[in-house]
C-alpha positions as CSV (number, residue, x, y, z in Angstrom):
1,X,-13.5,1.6,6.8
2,X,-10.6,2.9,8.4
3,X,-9.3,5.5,10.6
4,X,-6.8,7.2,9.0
5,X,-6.3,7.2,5.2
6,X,-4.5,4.9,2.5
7,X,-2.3,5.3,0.1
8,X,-1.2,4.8,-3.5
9,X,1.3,5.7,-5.9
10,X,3.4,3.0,-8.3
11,X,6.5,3.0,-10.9
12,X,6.6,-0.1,-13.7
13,X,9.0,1.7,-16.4
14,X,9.0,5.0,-14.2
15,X,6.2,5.5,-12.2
16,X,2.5,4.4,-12.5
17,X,-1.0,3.0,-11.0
18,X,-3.5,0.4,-10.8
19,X,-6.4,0.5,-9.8
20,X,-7.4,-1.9,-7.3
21,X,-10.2,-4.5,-5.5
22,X,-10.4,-7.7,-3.5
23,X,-9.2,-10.0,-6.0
24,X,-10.3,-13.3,-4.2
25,X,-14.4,-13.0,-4.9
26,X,-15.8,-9.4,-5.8
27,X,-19.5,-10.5,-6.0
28,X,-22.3,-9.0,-7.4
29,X,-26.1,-10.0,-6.9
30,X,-25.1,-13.8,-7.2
31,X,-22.0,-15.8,-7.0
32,X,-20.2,-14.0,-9.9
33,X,-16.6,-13.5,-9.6
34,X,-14.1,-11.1,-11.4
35,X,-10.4,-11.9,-11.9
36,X,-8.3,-14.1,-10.1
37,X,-5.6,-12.8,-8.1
38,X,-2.6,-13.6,-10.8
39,X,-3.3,-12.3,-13.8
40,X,-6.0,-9.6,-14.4
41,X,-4.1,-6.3,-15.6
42,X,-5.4,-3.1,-14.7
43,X,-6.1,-0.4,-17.8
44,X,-4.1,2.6,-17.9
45,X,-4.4,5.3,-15.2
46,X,-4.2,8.7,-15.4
47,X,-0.1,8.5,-14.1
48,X,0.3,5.8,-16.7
49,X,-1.3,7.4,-19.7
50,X,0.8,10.4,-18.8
51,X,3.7,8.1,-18.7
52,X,3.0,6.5,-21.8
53,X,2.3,9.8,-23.4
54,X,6.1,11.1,-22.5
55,X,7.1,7.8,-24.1
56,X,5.4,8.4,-27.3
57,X,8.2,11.7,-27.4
58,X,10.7,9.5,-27.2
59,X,12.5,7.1,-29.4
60,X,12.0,4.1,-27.9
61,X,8.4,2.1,-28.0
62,X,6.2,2.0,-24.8
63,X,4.7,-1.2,-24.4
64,X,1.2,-2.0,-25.6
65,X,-1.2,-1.5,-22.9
66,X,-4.3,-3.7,-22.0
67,X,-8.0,-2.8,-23.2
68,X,-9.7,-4.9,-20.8
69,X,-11.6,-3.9,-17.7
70,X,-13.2,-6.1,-15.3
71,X,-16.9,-4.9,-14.7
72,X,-18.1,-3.2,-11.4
73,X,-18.8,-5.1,-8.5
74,X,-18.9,-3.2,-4.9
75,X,-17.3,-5.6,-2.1
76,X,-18.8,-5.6,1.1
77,X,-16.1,-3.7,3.6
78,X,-15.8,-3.6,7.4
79,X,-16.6,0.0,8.9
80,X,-13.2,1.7,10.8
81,X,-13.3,4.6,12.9
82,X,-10.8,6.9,12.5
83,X,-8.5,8.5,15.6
84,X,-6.8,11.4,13.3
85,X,-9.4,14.1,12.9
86,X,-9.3,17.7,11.1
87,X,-10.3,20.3,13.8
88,X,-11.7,22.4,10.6
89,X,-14.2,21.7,8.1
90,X,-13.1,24.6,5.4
91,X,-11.6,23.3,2.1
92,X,-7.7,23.2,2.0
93,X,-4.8,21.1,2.7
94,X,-4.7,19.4,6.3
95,X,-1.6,21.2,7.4
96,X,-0.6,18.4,10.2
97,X,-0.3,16.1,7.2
98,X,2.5,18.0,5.5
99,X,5.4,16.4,6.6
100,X,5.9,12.3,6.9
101,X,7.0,10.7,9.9
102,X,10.5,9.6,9.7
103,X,11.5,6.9,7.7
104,X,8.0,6.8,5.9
105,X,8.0,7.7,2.1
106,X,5.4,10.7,2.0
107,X,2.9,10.0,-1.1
108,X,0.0,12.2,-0.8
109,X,-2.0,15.0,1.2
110,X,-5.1,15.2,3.1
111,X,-7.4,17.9,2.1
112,X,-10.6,19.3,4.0
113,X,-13.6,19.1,1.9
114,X,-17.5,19.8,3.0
115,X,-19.5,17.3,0.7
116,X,-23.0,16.0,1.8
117,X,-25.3,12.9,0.6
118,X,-29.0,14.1,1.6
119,X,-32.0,11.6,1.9
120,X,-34.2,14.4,0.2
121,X,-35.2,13.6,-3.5
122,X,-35.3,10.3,-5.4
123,X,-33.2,7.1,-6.3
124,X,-29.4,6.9,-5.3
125,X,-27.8,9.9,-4.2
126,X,-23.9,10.5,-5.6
127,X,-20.7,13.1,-5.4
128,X,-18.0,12.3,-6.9
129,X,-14.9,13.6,-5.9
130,X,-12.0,14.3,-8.8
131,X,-8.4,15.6,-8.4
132,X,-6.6,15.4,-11.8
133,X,-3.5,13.5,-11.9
134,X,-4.1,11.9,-8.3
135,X,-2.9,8.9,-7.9
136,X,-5.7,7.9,-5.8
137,X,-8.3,9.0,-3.5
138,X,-9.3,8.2,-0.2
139,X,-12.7,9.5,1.6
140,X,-13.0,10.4,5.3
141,X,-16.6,10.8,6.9
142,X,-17.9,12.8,9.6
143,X,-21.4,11.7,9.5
144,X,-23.2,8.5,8.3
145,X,-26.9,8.8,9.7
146,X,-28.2,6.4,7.3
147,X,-31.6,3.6,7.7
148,X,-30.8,0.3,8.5
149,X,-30.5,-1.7,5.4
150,X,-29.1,1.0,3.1
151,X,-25.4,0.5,2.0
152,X,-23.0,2.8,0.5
153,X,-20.3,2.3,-2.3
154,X,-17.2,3.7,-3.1
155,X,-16.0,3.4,-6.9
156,X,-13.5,4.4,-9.1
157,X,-14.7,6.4,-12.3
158,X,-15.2,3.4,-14.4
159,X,-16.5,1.4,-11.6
160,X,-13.9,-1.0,-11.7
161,X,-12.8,-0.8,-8.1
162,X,-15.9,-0.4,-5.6
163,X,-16.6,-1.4,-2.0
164,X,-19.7,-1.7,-0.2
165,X,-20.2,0.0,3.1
166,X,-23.4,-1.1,5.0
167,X,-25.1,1.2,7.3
168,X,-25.4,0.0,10.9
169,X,-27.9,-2.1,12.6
170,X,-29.3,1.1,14.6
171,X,-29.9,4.4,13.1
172,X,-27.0,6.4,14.4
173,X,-27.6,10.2,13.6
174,X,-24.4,11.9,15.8
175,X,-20.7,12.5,13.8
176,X,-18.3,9.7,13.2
177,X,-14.8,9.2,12.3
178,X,-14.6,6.6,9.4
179,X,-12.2,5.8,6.7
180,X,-13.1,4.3,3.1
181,X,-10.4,2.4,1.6
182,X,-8.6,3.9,-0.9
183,X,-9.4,3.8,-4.4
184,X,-7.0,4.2,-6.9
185,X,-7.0,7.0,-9.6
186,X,-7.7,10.7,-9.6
187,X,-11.9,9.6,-9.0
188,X,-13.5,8.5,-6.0
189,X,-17.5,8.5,-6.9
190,X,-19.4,8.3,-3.3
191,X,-23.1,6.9,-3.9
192,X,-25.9,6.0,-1.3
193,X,-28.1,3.0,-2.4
194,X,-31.5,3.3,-0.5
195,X,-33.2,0.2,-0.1
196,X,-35.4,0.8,3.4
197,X,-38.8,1.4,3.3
198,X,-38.6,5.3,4.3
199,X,-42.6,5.6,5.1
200,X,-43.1,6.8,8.7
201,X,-39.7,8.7,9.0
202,X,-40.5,11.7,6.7
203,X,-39.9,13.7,9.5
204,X,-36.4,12.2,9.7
205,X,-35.5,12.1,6.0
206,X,-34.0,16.1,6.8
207,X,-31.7,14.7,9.8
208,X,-30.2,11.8,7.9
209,X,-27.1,11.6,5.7
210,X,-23.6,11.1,4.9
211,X,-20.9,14.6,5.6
212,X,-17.5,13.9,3.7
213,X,-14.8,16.1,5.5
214,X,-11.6,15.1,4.5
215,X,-9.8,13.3,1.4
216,X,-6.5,11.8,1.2
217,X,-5.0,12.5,-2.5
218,X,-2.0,10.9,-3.8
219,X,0.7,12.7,-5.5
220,X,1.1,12.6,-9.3
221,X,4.1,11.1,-10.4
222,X,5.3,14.4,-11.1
223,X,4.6,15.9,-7.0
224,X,6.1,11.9,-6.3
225,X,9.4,13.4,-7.8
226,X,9.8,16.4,-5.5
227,X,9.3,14.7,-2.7
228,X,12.6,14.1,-0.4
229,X,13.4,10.6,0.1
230,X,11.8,9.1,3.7
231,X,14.4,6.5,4.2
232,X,16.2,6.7,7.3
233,X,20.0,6.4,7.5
234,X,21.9,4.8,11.0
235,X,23.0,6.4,13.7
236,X,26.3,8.5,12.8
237,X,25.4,8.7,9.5
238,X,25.9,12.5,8.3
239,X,24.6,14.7,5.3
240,X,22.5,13.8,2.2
241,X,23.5,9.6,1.6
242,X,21.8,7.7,-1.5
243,X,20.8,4.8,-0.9
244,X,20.3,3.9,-4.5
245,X,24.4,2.4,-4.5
246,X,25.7,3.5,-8.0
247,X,23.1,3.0,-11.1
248,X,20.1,1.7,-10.2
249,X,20.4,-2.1,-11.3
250,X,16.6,-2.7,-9.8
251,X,14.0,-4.1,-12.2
252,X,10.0,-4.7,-11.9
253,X,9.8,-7.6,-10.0
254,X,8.1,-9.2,-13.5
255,X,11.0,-9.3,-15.5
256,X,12.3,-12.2,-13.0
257,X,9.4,-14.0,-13.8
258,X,11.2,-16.6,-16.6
259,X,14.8,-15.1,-15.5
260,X,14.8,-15.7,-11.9
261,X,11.4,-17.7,-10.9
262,X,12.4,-18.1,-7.4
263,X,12.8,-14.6,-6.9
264,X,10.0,-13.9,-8.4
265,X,7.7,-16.0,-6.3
266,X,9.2,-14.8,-3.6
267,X,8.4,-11.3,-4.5
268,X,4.8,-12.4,-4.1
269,X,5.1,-12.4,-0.3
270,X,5.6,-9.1,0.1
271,X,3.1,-6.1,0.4
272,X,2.6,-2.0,0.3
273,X,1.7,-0.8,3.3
274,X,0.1,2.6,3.2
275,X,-0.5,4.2,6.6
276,X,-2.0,7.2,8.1
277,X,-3.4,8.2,4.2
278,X,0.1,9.8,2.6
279,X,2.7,7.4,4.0
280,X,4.5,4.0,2.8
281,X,6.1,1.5,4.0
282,X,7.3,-2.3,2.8
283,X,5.5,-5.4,4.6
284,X,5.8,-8.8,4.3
285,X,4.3,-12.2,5.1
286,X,6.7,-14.0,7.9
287,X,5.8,-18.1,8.4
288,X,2.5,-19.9,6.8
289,X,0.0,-18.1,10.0
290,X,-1.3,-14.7,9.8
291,X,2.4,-12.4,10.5
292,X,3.4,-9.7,8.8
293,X,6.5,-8.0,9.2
294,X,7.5,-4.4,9.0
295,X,9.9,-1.9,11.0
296,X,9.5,-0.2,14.2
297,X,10.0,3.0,12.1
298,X,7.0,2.6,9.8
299,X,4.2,2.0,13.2
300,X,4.2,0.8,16.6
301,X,0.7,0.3,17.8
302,X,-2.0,-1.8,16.8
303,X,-4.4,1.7,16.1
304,X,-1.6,2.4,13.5
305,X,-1.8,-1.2,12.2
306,X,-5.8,-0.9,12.2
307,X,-5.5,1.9,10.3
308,X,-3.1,1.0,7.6
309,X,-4.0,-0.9,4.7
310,X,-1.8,-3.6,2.8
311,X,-1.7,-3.9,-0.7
312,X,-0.7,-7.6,-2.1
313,X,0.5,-8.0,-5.6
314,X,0.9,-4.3,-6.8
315,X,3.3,-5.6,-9.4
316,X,4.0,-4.7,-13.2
317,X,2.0,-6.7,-15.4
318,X,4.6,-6.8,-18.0
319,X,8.8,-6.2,-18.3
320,X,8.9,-2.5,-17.9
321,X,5.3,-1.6,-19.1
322,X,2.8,0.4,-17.6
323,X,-0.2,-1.2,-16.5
324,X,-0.4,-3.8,-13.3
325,X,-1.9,-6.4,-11.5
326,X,-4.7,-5.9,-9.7
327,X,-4.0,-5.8,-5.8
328,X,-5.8,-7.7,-3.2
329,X,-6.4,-5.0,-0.5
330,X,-6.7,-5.6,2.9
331,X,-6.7,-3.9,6.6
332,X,-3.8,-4.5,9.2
333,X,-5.2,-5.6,12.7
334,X,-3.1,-6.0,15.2
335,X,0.7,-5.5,16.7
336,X,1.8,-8.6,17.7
337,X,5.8,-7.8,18.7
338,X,7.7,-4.4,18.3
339,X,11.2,-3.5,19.0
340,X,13.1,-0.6,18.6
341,X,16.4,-1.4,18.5
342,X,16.1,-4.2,15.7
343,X,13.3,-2.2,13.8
344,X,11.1,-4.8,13.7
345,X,6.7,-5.0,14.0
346,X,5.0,-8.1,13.8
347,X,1.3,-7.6,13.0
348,X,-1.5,-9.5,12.1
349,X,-4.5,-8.3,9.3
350,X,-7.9,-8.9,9.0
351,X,-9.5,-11.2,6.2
352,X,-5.9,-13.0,6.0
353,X,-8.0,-16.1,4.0
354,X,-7.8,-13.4,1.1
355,X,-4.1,-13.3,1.0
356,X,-2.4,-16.7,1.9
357,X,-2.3,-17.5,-1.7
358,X,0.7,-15.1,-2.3
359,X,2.8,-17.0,-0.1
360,X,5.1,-16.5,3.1
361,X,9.0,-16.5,3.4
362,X,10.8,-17.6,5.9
363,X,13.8,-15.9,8.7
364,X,17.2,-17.4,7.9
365,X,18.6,-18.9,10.9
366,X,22.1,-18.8,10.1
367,X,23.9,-14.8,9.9
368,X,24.9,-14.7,6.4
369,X,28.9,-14.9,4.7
370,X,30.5,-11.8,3.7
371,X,29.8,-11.8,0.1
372,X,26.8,-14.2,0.1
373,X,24.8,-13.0,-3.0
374,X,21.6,-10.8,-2.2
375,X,17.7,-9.3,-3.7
376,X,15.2,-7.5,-2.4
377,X,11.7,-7.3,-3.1
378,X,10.4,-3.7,-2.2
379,X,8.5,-1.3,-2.9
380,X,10.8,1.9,-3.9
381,X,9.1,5.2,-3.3
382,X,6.0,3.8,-3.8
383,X,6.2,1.8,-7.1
384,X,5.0,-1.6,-7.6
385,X,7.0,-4.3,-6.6
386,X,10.7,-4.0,-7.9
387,X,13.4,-6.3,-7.3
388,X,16.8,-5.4,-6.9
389,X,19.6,-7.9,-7.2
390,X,21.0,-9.1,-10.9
391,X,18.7,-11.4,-12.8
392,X,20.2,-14.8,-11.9
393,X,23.4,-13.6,-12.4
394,X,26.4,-12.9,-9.9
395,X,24.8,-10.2,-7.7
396,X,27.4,-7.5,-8.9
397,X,27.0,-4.7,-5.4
398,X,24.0,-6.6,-4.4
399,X,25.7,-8.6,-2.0
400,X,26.9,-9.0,1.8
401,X,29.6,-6.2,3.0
402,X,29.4,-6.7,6.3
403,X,27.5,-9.0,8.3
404,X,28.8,-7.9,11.4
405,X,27.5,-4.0,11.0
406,X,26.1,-2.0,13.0
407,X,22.9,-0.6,13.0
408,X,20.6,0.6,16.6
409,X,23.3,-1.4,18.3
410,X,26.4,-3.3,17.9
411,X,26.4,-6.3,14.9
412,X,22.7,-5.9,14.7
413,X,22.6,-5.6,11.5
414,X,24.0,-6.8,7.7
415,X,25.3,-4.2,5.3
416,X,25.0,-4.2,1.5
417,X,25.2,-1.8,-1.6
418,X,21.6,-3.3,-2.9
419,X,19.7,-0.7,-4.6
420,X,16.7,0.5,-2.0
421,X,14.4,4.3,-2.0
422,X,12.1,5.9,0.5
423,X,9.0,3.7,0.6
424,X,11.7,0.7,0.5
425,X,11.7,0.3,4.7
426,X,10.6,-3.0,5.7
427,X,11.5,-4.8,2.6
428,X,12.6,-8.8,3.2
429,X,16.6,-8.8,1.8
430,X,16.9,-12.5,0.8
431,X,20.2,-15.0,0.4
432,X,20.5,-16.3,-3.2
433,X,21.7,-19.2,-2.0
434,X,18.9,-20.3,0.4
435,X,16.1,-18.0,-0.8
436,X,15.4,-17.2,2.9
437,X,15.6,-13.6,4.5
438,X,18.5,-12.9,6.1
439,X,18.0,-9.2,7.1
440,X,15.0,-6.9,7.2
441,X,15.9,-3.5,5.6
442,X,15.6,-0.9,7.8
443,X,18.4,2.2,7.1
444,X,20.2,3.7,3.6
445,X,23.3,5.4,3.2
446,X,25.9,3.3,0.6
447,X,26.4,1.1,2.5
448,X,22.3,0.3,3.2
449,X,21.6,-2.0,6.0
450,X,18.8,-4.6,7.7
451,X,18.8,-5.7,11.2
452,X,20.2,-9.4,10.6
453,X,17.3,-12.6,10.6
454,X,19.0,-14.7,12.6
455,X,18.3,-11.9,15.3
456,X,15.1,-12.0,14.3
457,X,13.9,-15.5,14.2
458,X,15.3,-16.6,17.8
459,X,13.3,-13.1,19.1
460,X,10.6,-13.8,17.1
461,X,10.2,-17.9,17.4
462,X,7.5,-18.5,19.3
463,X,4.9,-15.5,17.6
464,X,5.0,-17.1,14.5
């Protein structure tokens, strides 16, 4: 568990989920695994179904959507306390989440909620905890007084996503501050799995429990579209500027798959990074060791970075479809490096062993040539990865403008016209001609900007 709260909210053809779990080895009972991490496909959620309902109105054909579903199997999952807590325990919207930080794509809101697991009565105590059209659903605890030995899970409706939470060594009765991980959908299903031997505590059995005080909901696809852009636009920059240069040329990173195969290995490397419950950000895997690499706008610290969690392969499972791969999830740890003026964190995460399979890039040590083609793996208000940058083609505006510009100070950064959103800050913008990153994306505004990596790589040498 975590602190604060994850996120979720993704876009194949529009905008849609997945639902999520470890991908490297959910076990259950024995040493039976579930999916590998390239190819299961998540069944339709309730953002896609509504999707693919729209698309039924229309003349063109949705694409067919997969039946499968991998069977349940909780994951054990370290316990985080929380430092962000409600001061009220009434129902209701948590009013200091109403507004995202700048530069950070606002995807949900935390709600206070009074929901208790007793250890009165018989067998496995559950609540379950619904928000129709939430794109997913994140628990907060107060209290866990539970008997060593006894475990908790938190599930999607269908039980294909679940993680395990153990209860500690020592019976702890006082309030906590604990995050669950996310879970994607509008259903998080809280149950307690009793396994001690409760003789000779009956007169503790009133005293024990679990409180759930707060839930972090996602926004539907349809709140998603209200929201204002959190993308932040440099210094000097004035009124409302799009960052999306022109029509949107972007495309689900999947359709590069037999097009661009590079690019779309590449994409692989990067990550959604869903912090403090209803915010997003783009991360990415810098060098073969455990590095990660946002901006200094997204979090600073290394209790945001604990509290975050980081979502690898949230792609499209097919060319503009609406069903994805299954993430692998896992916690940030710690703030390695963090600048302000070249926007940059360097952080660490826990269980990296569950990730190195998707693959690092690489700083480009060389500033880029004015016109030297461009793409950018992101994650655009919150969708799953999309690439943006012509599909092996000439690059058209995704391309170098200025590799001189200016961004927190003078020719910090490179300038381009390549399609980026709120959500997109953080992205890796990679050369075409060396498939290494040559800026990390930090502002919007036509021309959109990332402080340069050649900046980056001599600051950043010896930490990675």
């Amino acid at each position: 568990m975590r602190r604060k709260a994850g996120i979720a909210f993704g876009a194949c053809a529009v905008l849609m989920l997945g639902t999520v779990a470890g991908v490297t080895a959910w076990a259950t009972g024995g040493d039976r695994t579930v999916g590998t991490w390239h190819e299961p496909v998540i069944a339709r959620t309730p953002v896609s179904a509504e999707l693919a309902q729209q698309a039924a109105t229309q003349p063109a054909t949705a694409p067919s959507v997969a039946a499968g579903r991998a069977p349940a199997t909780p994951v054990p999952t370290p316990t985080r306390p929380s430092t962000s807590r409600s001061e009220s325990g009434h129902h209701g919207r948590v009013e200091s989440a109403e507004a995202a930080a700048d530069g950070r794509q606002r995807v949900g809101e935390l709600l206070h909620v009074d929901r208790i697991l007793g250890y009165l009565g018989k067998g496995p105590q559950r609540e379950t905890f619904r928000y129709p059209g939430a794109s997913y659903v994140k628990l907060h605890f107060g209290r866990m007084a539970m008997l060593p030995g006894d475990y908790l899970t938190v599930s999607n409706a269908d039980g294909t996503e679940a993680y395990r939470y153990d209860a500690p060594g020592v019976l702890e009765t006082g309030s906590v501050d604990k995050w669950a991980m996310s879970v994607t959908g509008d259903t998080a299903v809280l149950e307690m799995h009793r396994t001690a031997d409760v003789l000779g505590v009956g007169n503790l059995l009133g005293t024990l429990g679990v409180d759930v005080d707060q839930v972090a909901r996602g926004f539907s696809r349809t709140e998603q579209a209200r929201q204002p852009e959190g993308q932040l636009t440099r210094p000097g920059a004035t009124g409302r500027e799009e960052s999306v240069c022109g029509a949107d040329t972007s495309a689900d990173a999947v359709c590069y798959r037999s097009a661009d195969p590079v690019a779309y290995t590449k994409s692989k490397a990067i990550a959604r990074l869903l912090i403090n419950g209803t915010e997003l950000c783009t991360s990415w895997r810098v060098g073969p060791n455990n590095r990660m690499l946002t901006n200094n706008h997204c979090f600073t610290t290394t209790a945001e970075a604990y509290d975050s969690e980081v979502w690898f392969n949230y792609q499209c499972a097919t060319c503009g479809g609406y069903d994805v791969f299954r993430p692998t999830k896992v916690w940030g740890s710690k703030v390695v490096s963090t600048d302000h003026v070249y926007d940059y964190t360097l952080f660490s995460v826990d269980d990296f062993g569950a990730v190195q399979k998707f693959g690092y890039l690489t700083l480009d040590t060389t500033r880029p040539a004015t016109g030297q083609e461009l793409y950018v793996p992101q994650h655009p208000a919150g969708e799953p990865t999309r690439i943006a940058g012509s599909l092996g083609e000439k690059a058209g505006n995704c391309s170098v403008a200025d590799p001189n510009y200016t961004g927190y100070a003078a020719g910090s950064d490179v300038s381009y016209y390549c399609d980026t959103e709120g959500g997109s800050s953080g992205s890796p913008v990679l050369s075409r001609a060396t498939n290494k990153v040559v800026a990390l994306h930090h502002f919007g505004g036509c021309p959109n900007s990332g402080v340069r990596g050649d900046l980056l790589a001599a600051r950043l040498r010896s930490l990675l």
